[in-house]
N, C-alpha and C positions, 0 to 999 in steps of 0.2 A: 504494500500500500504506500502510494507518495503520499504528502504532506502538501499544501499548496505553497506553492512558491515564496509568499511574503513571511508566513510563521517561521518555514525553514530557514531562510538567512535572517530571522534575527533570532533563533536561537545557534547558530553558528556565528555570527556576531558575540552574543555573548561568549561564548565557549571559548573565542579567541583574542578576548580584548585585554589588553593588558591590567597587570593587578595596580591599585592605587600607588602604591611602593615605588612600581617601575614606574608609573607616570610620575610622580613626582619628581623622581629622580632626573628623568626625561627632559620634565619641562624647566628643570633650572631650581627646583624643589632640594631639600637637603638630601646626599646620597653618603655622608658621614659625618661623626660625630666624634670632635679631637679633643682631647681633655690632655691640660700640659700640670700635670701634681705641681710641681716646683714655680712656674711662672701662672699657678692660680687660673688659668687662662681655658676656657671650654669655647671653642669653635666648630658651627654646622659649617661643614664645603659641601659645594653644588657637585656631581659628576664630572667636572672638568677641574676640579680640587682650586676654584676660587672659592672666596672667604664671602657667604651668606648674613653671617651674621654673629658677633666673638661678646663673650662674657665673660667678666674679670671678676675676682675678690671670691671665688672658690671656697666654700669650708667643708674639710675634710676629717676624717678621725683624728686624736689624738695622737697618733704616733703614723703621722706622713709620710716619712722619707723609707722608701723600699715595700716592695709588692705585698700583697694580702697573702695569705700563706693558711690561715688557723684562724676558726671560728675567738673572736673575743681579743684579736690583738691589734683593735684598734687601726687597720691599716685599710688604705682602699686599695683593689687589685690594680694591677698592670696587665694591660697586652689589648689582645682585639676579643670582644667579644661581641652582643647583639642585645639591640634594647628590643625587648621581644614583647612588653607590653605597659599599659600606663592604667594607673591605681588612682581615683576620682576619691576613693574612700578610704584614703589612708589616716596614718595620726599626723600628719605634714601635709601641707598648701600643695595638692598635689604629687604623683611622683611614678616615674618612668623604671620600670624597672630592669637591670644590667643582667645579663645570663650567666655572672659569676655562680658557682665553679665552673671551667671547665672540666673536660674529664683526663688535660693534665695535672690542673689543680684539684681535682679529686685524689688522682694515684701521687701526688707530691704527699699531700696531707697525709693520706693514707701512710707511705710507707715510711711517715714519720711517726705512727698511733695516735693520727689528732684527726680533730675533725677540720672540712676548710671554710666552715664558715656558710654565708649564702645571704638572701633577703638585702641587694645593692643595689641601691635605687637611685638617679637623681632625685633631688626634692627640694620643696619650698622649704620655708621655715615651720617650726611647729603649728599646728592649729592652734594652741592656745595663745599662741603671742595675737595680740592686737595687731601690732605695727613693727616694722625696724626686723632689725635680726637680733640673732644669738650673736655675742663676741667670741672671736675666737673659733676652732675645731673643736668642735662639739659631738659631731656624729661619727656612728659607732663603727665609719669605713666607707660611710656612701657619699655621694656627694652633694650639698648644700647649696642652694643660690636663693634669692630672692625669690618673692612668692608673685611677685610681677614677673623675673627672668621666668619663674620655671613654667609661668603661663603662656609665655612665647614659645618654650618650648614644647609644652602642650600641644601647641595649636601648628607648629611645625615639622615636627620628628615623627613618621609614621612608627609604627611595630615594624620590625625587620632589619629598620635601621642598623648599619654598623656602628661599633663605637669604640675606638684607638683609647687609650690611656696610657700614658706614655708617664717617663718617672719626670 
């Protein structure tokens, strides 16, 4: 049995139309997310690795300097991972969440008897604050901006995104 001709190509239309992610990416949209630990500094680049749009004054765990390794030490990860989805109902001003562990930092942890940790999100400031930030590295490895920054990112970073953290 055929199908009449107009049903058939738009459900072949859809079957082939690109996912959000790649058009965004496509159209000049963010295709990564670069986070510099030491120079405090988080920039979306377009697919052609021009600068979208860069936010400065980062608050990170208590103890910065060197990759996430162990659930509780204060550190946020290094390397590439993938912001795979965003939390509207979190305890913070929104927050995107990092795909830490990987499952080399799984067998790292692992074959040290620890655990490596998880739940690494960007994020606002707390819900409870009124206004302003926390001074200081506060959070327990994730990483911190403004509850205005983290709304831009909200509103620009699909799920899928990459996201670089370099030391």
């Amino acid at each position: 049995m055929r199908l009449p001709l107009a049903p058939a190509l738009a459900v072949l239309a859809l079957l082939c139309a690109p996912t959000a992610d790649a058009v965004a990416a496509e159209d000049g949209g963010v295709a990564l997310v670069h986070v510099e630990k030491a120079a405090r500094r988080l920039t979306l680049l377009d697919g052609e690795g021009q600068v979208l749009r860069s936010f400065t004054g980062l608050q990170l765990g208590p103890a910065p300097v060197g990759p996430k390794h162990f659930a509780g030490d204060g550190r946020t990860p290094e390397g590439r991972y993938t912001i795979d989805y965003g939390n509207a109902g979190s305890a913070y001003w929104l927050s995107l969440h990092v795909s830490y562990p990987s499952a080399d930092d799984r067998a790292y942890a692992a074959a040290q008897g620890r655990a490596p940790g998880g739940a690494i999100f960007l994020h606002g400031q707390p819900n409870f604050l009124q206004s302003g930030r926390i001074a200081g590295d506060w959070t327990a490895g994730c990483i911190a901006l403004s509850n205005k920054e983290i709304e831009e990112l909200w509103a620009l970073v699909p799920d899928g995104t990459p996201i670089q953290i370099d030391p």
